[in-house]
C-alpha positions in Angstrom: 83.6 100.5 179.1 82.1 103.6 179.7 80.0 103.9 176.7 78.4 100.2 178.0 77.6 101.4 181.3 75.6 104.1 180.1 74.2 102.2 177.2 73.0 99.3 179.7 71.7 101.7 182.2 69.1 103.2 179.1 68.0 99.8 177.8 67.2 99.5 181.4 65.3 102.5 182.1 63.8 102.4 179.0 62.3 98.8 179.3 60.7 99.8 182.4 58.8 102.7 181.2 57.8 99.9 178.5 56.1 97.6 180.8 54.2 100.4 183.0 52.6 102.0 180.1 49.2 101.4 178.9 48.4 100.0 175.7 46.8 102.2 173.1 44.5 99.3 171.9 43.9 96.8 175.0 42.7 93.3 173.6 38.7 92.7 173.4 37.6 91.1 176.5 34.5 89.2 177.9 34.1 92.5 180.1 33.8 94.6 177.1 30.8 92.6 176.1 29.3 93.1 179.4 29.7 96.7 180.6 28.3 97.0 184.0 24.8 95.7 183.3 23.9 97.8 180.0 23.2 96.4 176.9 25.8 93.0 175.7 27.8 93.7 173.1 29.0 91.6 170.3 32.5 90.6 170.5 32.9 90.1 166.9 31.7 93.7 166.6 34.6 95.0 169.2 37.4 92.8 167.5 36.4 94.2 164.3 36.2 97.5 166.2 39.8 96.9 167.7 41.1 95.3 164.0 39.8 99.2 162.2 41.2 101.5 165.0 44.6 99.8 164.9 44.5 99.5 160.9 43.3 102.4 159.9 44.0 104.6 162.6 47.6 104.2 162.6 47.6 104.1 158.9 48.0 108.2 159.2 49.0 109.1 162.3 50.4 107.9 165.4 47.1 105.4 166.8 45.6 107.2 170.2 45.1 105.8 173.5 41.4 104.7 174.2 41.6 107.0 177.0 43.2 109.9 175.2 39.9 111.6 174.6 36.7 111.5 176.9 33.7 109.0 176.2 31.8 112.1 174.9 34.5 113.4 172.4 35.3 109.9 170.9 32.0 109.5 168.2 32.7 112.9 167.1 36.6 112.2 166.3 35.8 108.9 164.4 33.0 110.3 162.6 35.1 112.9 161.6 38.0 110.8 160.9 36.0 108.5 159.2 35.6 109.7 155.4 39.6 110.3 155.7 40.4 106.8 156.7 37.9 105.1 153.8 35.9 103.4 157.2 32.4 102.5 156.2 29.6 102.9 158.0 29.3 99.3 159.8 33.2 99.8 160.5 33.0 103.6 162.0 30.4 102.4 164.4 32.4 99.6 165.3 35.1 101.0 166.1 33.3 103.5 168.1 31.6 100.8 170.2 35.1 99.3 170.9 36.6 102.4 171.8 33.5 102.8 174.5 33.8 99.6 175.7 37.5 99.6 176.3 37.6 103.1 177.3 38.4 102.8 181.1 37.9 107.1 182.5 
């Protein structure tokens, strides 16, 4: 009885740290393509963006929050990361314009 107490009481704290957490690859919105009056961005080119970063990011390690690193520090990481994970040249700047435009800091 014990043991079921305590092993109710983690799948409960647990499932609320679940749903407060952000997700490491939000979904491609409308805003994205908009951001705050600059330039419009394709949306096909931020799904693609999203599709490579979740792919071929997680592929070797665990995937990184789009916040995890500042809007001036992301280019340099993919670029860097980008010979590793086989991304092309089309794809690497993809993902980096999904990255930008879902990055929210």
């Amino acid at each position: 009885m014990r043991f079921l107490v305590v092993f109710l009481l983690a799948a409960i704290a647990f499932a609320g740290c679940e749903s407060t957490s952000t997700p490491k690859a939000p979904a491609v919105t409308a805003a994205m393509a908009n951001p705050g009056g600059r330039q419009q961005i394709d949306l096909a080119l931020l799904n693609a963006g999203r599709s490579a970063f979740v792919t071929r990011c997680a592929g070797c390690h665990a995937l990184p929050g789009v916040n995890e690193h500042s809007r001036d520090e992301w280019p340099g990481i993919v670029t860097a990361m980008a010979k590793r994970s086989g991304l092309k040249t089309d794809q690497r700047e993809a993902v980096i314009a999904y990255i930008l435009a879902a990055h929210t800091q």
